[in-house]
C-alpha positions, -999 to +999 in steps of 0.1 A: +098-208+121+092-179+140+078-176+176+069-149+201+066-153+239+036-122+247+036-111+283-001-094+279-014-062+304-043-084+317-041-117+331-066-146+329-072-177+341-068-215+327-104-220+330-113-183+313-088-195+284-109-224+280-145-205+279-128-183+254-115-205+229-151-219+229-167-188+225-143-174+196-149-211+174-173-192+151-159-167+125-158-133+126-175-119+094-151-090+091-134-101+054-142-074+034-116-058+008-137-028+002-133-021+038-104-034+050-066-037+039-039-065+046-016-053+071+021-064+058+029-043+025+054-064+009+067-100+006+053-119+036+046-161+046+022-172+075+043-194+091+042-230+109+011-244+132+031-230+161+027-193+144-010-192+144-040-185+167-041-211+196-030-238+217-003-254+202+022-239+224+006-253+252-010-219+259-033-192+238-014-178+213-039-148+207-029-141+168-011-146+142+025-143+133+035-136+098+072-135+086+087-104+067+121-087+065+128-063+090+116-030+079+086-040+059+061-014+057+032-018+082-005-005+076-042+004+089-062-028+081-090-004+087-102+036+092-097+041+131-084+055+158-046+047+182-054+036+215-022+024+224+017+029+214+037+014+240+070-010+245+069-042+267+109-052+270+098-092+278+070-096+252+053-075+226+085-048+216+072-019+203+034-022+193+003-005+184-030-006+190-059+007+165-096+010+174-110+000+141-143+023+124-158-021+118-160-021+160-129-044+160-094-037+176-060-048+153-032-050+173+007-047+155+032-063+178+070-066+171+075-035+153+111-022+145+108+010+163+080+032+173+046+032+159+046+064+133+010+073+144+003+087+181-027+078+209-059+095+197-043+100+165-076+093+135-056+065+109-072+058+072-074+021+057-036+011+042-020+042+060+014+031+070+016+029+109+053+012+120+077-015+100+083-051+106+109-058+133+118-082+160+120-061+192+107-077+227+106-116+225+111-128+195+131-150+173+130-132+138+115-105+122+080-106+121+045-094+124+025-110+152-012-092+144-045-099+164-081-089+163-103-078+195-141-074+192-138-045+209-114-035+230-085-046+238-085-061+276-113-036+281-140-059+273-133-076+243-124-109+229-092-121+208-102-141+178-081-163+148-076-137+121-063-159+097-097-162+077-098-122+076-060-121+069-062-144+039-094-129+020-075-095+026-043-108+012-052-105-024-033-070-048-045-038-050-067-033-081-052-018-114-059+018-125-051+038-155-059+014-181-067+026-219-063+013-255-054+023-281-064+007-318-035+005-346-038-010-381-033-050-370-029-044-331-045-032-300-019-014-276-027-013-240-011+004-211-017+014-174-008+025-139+018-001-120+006-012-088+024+004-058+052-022-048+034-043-022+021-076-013+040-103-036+028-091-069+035-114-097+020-096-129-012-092-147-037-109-163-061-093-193-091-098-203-116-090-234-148-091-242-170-086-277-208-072-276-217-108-276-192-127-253-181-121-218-150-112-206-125-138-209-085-138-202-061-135-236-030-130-217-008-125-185+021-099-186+043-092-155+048-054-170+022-027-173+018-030-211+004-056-235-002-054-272-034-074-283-016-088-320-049-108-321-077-083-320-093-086-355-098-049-369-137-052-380-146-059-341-149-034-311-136-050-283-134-036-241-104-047-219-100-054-184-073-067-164-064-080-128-036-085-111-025-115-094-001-126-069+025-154-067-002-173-047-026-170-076-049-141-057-063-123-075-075-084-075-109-071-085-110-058-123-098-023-132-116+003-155-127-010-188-111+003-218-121+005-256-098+016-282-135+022-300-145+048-274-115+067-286-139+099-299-150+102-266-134+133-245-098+126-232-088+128-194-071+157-188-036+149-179-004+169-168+031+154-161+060+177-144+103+169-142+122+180-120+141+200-149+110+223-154+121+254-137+084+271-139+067+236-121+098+223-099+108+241-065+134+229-041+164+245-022+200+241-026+198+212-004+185+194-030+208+181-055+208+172-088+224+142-108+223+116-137+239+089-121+206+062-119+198+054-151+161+047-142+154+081-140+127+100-160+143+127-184+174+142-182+181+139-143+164+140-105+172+154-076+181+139-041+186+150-004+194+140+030+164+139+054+165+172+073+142+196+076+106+190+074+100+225+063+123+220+031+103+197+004+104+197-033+077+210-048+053+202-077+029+228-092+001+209-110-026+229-130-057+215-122-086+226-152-116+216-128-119+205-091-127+166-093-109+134-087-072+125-095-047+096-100-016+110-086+015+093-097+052+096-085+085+083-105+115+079-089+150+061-095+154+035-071+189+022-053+196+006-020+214+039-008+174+055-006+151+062+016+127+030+029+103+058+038+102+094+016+074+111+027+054+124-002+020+145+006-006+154-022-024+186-013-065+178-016-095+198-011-097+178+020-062+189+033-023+173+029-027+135+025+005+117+026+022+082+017+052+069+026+072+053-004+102+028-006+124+044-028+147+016-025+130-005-048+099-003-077+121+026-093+117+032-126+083+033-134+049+055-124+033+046-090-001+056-080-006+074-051-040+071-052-072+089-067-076+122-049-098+151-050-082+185-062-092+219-065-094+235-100-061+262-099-027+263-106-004+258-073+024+235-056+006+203-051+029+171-045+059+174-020+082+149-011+094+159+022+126+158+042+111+151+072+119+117+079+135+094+107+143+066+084+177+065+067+188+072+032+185+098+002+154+113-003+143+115-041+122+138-066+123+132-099+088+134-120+050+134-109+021+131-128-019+132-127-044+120-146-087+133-141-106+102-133 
């Protein structure tokens, strides 16, 4: 089990404790996974009665506490602002405090170190803001997260975000999918999910003209040949993909290896190896060791300078919206947070990856909008606090 004792900013009374439990009963319709993203990116449990919202502790236990290991990545449940990055030695350890765009406050309490976002500073849904840790009082690594209608002691009230947390809690929709027809078989393929949540595979789905959509198989890789598809019928595939607790994610793109005449994506992949689309300094070196690297080798650095990246230049046929995908090697001598920034019409957008694990495989980035050209456009940074190797090996995008 894992407790916290929270020494808050603001006092209140017994008798105000009482009014408020009363007056948060109802729920808070703030579940929406179109808006909002679960907060703990990577394997996580919710704990004992004594680790949620309430009185069994024999006083208010504002939120709830959700166990990870130390150094789990931590993100925006919501677009907002930082109101508050501060330390409290006999309580909360490091925490955070985000002014959500939906009018409610999420505060992240616990945190390994610092919060990697400032006061003031503007935070996008599933932006990585802190890691898991167990700083202040508390008796194992966890995340002890709480919604305000807003604000925070400034005239709002805490309410049980378990409902929110649990409707949230579900994977990140696939991306990527297509299919292609063969003589006796339908071959399918598509995007891995980013390694978060507790991600136990896929399902897929098919459909006729005349039938709904209806599940043929579950796969835990990112690949599935359809051996049943009969060759006289035009089918479309979907798939979702599901965690261990059975959630489920919304459907990705359809797919028809009929609609194969129709105009092909544009897609480009760059190595490391290509001398004309790969750009990085001496500092970056080059080996074969991991065997779960794409093509002949990758390259790796120390974090350093945050002026020294590796660079990829992409050519882009037409400004419009693309998947952005990233394949490294993974090892536990990496780094738990490479900074990798995609360069969009909108400016620099960047993602912090676990290179430690997932290796091995492409990982989305995300759909972003690029401007037609040819230029550097994905960096993986030096500029990191966080320990290990940084590593570039291939990238890849894909028009959507």
């Amino acid at each position: 089990m894992v407790a916290c004792r929270l020494r808050y900013p603001l006092a209140l009374t017994v008798a105000g404790l009482t009014l408020l439990a009363v007056f948060l009963a109802s729920p808070r319709a703030d579940a929406d996974t179109a808006t909002h993203a679960f907060p703990i990116r990577g394997s996580h449990s919710y704990g004992s009665e004594l680790s949620r919202y309430g009185y069994a502790r024999g006083r208010l236990h504002r939120g709830q506490d959700m166990a990870a290991a130390s150094g789990t990545p931590l993100v925006a449940v919501t677009g907002g602002r930082v109101s508050y990055r501060q330390y409290q030695g006999g309580g909360a350890g490091y925490y955070v405090v985000i002014q959500g765009d939906d009018g409610r406050d999420s505060v992240y309490m616990h945190l390994q170190s610092a919060a990697f976002v400032a006061p003031g500073q503007r935070v996008r849904k599933g932006q990585v803001v802190g890691r898991v840790g167990s700083t202040g009082s508390s008796t194992g690594p966890h995340l002890h997260f709480e919604r305000w209608s807003a604000h925070w002691y400034d005239g709002g009230s805490a309410y049980d975000p378990l409902a929110a947390l649990k409707s949230w809690d579900v994977p990140l929709r696939p991306s990527g999918l297509t299919a292609r027809p063969g003589s006796d078989r339908v071959s399918l393929d598509w995007a891995d999910n980013p390694p978060e949540g507790d991600l136990a595979g896929y399902r897929i789905y098919r459909r006729t003209a005349d039938t709904g959509y209806v599940r043929i198989a579950s796969t835990g890789a990112s690949a599935y040949v359809d051996r049943a598809a009969s060759r006289n019928t035009n089918y479309d595939y979907r798939l979702k993909a599901v965690d261990r607790l059975s959630n489920l994610s919304g459907y990705s793109n359809s797919a028809s290896p009929s609609a194969e005449a129709a105009p092909t994506a544009y897609a480009q992949t760059v190595d490391n190896a290509d001398p004309e689309r790969f750009f990085a300094s001496a500092s970056w070196s080059r080996s074969t060791w991991n065997t779960q690297r794409r093509g002949a080798d990758y390259r790796y650095a120390r974090p350093g300078a945050a002026s020294d990246s590796a660079r990829f230049r992409l050519r882009v046929p037409r400004t419009g919206r693309y998947e952005v995908y990233v394949w490294h090697p993974s090892g536990s001598a990496y780094s738990a947070a490479a900074p990798i920034g995609v360069r969009t019409t909108e400016g620099m957008r960047w993602r912090r990856i676990d290179q430690r694990t997932g290796g091995g495989r492409w990982i989305s980035l995300g759909v972003h909008p690029l401007a037609a050209g040819d230029r550097e456009s994905v960096f993986v940074s030096r500029s990191t606090s966080a320990p290990g190797y940084l590593i570039a090996d291939a990238v890849r995008i894909v028009e959507r």
